[in-house]
C-alpha positions in Angstrom: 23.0 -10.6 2.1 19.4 -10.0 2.6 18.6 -7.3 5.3 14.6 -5.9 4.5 11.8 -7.6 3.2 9.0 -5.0 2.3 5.4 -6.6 1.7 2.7 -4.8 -0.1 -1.0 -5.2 1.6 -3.4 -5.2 -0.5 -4.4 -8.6 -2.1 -0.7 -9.5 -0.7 -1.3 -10.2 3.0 -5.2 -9.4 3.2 -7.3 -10.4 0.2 -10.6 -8.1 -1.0 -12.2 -7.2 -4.2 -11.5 -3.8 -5.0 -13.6 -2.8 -7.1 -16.3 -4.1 -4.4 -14.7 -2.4 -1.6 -14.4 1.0 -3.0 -17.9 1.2 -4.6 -19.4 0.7 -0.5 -16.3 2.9 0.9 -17.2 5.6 -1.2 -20.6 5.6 -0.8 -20.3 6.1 2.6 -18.0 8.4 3.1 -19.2 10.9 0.6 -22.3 10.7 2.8 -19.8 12.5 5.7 -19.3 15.6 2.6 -22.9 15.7 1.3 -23.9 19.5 3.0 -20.6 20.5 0.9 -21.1 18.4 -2.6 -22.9 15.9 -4.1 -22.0 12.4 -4.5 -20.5 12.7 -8.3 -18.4 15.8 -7.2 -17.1 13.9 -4.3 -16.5 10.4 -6.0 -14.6 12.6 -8.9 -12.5 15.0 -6.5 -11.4 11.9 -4.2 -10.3 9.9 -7.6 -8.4 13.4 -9.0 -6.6 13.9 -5.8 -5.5 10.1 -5.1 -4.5 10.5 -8.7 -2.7 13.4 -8.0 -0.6 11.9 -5.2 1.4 10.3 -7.5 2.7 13.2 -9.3 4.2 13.9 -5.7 8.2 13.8 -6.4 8.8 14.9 -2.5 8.3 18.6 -2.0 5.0 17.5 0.2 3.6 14.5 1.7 1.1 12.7 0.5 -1.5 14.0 3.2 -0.8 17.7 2.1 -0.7 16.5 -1.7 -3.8 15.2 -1.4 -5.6 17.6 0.4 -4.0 20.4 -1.4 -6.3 19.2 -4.4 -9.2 18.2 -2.5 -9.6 21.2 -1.0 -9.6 23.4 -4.1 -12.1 26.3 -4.1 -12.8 25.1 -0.1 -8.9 26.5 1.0 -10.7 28.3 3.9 -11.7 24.9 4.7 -9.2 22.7 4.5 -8.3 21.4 7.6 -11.8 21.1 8.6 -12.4 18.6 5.4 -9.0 16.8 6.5 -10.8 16.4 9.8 -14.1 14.7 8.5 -11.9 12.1 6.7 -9.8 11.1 10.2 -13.4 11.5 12.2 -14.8 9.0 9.6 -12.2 6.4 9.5 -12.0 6.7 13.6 -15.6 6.1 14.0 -16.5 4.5 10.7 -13.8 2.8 9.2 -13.7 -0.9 11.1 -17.6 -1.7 9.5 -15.1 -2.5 5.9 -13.4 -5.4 8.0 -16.5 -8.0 7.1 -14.9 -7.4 3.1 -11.5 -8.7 3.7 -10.3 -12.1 4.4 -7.1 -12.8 5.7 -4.3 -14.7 3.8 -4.1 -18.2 5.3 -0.6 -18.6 6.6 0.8 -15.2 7.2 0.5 -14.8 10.1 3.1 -17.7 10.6 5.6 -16.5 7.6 5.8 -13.3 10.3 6.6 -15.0 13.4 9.8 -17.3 11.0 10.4 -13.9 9.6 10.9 -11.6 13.1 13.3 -14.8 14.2 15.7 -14.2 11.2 17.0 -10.8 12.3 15.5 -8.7 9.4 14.1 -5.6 9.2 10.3 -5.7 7.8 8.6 -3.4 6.0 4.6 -3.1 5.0 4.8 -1.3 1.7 1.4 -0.4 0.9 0.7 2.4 -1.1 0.8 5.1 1.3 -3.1 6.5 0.3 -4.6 6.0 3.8 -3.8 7.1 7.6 -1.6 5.4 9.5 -4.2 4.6 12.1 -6.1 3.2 9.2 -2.7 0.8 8.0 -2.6 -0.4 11.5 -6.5 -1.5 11.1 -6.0 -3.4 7.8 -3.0 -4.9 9.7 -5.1 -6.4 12.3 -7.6 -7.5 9.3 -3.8 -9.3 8.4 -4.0 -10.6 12.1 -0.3 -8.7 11.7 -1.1 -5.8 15.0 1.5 -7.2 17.0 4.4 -7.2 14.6 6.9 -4.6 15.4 7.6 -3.7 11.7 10.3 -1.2 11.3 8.4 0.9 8.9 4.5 1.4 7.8 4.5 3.7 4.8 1.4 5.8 5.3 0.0 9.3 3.7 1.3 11.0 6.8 4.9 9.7 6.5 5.6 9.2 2.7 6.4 11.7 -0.3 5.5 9.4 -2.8 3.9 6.6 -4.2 4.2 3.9 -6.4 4.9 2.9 -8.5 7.2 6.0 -8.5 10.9 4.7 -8.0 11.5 7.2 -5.7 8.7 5.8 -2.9 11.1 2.7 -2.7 14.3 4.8 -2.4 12.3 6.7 0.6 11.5 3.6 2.1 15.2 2.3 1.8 16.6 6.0 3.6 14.3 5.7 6.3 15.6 1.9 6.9 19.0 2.6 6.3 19.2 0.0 3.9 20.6 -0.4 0.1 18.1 -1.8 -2.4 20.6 -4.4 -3.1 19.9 -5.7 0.6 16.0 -5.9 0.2 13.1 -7.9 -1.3 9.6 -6.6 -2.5 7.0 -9.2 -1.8 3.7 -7.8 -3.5 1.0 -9.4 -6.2 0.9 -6.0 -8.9 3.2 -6.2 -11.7 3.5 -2.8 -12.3 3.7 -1.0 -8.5 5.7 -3.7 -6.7 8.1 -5.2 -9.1 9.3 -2.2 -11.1 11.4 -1.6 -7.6 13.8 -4.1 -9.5 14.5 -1.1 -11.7 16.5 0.2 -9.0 18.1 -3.4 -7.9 15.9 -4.8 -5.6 15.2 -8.5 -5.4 11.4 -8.9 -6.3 8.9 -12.2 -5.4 5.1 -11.2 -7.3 2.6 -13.3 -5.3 -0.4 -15.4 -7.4 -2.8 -16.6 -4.3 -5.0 -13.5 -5.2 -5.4 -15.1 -8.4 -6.7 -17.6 -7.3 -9.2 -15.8 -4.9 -10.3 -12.7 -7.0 -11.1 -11.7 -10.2 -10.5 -7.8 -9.4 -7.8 -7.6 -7.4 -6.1 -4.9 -9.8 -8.6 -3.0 -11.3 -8.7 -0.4 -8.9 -4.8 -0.2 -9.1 -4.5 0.1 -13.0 -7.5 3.0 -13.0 -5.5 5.3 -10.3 -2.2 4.9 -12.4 -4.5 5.7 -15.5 -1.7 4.7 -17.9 -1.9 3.1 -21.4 1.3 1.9 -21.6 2.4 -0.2 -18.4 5.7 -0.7 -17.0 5.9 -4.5 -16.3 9.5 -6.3 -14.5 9.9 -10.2 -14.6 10.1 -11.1 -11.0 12.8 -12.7 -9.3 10.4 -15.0 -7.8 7.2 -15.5 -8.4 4.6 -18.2 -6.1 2.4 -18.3 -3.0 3.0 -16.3 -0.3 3.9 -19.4 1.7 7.0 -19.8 -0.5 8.2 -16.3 0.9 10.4 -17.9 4.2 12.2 -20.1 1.4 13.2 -17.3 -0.9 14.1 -15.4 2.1 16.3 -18.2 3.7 18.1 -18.7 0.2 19.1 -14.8 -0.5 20.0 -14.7 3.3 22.8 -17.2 2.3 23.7 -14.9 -0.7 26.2 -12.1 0.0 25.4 -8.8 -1.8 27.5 -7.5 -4.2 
């Protein structure tokens, strides 16, 4: 029987052109680095060390991952450069709202969901803060879920679409894969978790809304060959309550 459904964000509940988005995020920000490097240095480093994160099999988090490669040649540094990111996504980061539109609809799939006695999951690739998650989940109109778990850089050891960041999230839920379904709209990151038996639903509304909704996505994994899974389900978003209705009435093997 179903027990966890685990939702991506990104172009899943919360629609935004990424390409768009992280053209104006990182021209900003680098602005907060500038008395240390110039804007190319910056928009390189930040692209290596995201990059980078996914190479993390678990002996770090993602935070120290990242910052381990940020920070190279600025050691002595380092937590001072950790600190401008959190002071700029404190003071800075809510000005990006205007660029995303919320999904029509989800907030209603969460209130069915939460009366269903399942444990829910945002599984978002864990590359920001968790104080910034919990501002794209207002941008959802989702702060006042009680999810059981937000994977963030703080609280994850790896990312997707490594295996192993869906094994995490199942530990930390105490659930089997077998018991869960990945809701997300990338092919590659969110339904290659069916490698390890989970159900899988790939979402299309983005589709329909945006033209670069995985660009950004497919240059971080930087991979020529991609790993692609047939869904279980694949639809709108709004179909998610039906799918989860008819594996609740499924036992698990």
């Amino acid at each position: 029987m179903l027990k966890a459904v685990l939702f991506d964000l990104d172009n899943t509940l919360i629609f935004f052109d990424e390409v768009a988005f992280f053209r104006k995020y990182l021209d900003r920000i680098s602005r907060v680095f500038d008395d240390i490097m110039d804007f190319k240095v910056f928009r390189d480093r930040i692209i290596s060390s995201t990059q980078a994160i996914l190479e993390n099999d678990g002996e770090a988090s993602n935070a120290d991952y990242f910052m381990n490669v940020f920070s190279e040649g600025f050691e002595d540094r380092r937590d001072e450069l950790w600190k401008r990111f959190l002071d700029f996504y404190a003071t800075e980061f809510d000005q990006f709202k205007k660029l995303a539109k919320r999904v029509e609809g989800v907030t209603d799939i969460f209130r069915q969901l939460q009366n269903k006695n399942l444990k829910l999951v945002i599984a978002s690739n864990p590359f920001w803060p968790e104080s910034i998650q919990m501002k794209r989940l207002a941008w959802a109109g989702l702060e006042d879920v009680p999810f059981d778990l937000v994977t963030h850089i703080e609280n994850m050891t790896s990312c997707k679409p490594r295996l192993e960041y869906y094994r995490e999230i199942c530990q930390k839920i105490d659930e089997r894969p077998e018991s869960c379904l990945m809701v997300g709209n990338d092919p590659v990151n969110d339904m290659i978790v069916s490698k390890i038996g989970m159900k899988t639903f790939l979402t299309i509304d983005c589709l329909k809304n945006l033209g670069s909704s995985l660009l950004m996505s497919n240059a971080i994994r930087n991979q020529s060959i991609e790993d692609f899974q047939e869904p279980d389900f694949r639809g709108s978003i709004l179909e998610v309550v039906g799918v989860v209705e008819q594996l609740m009435a499924k036992p698990t093997n």
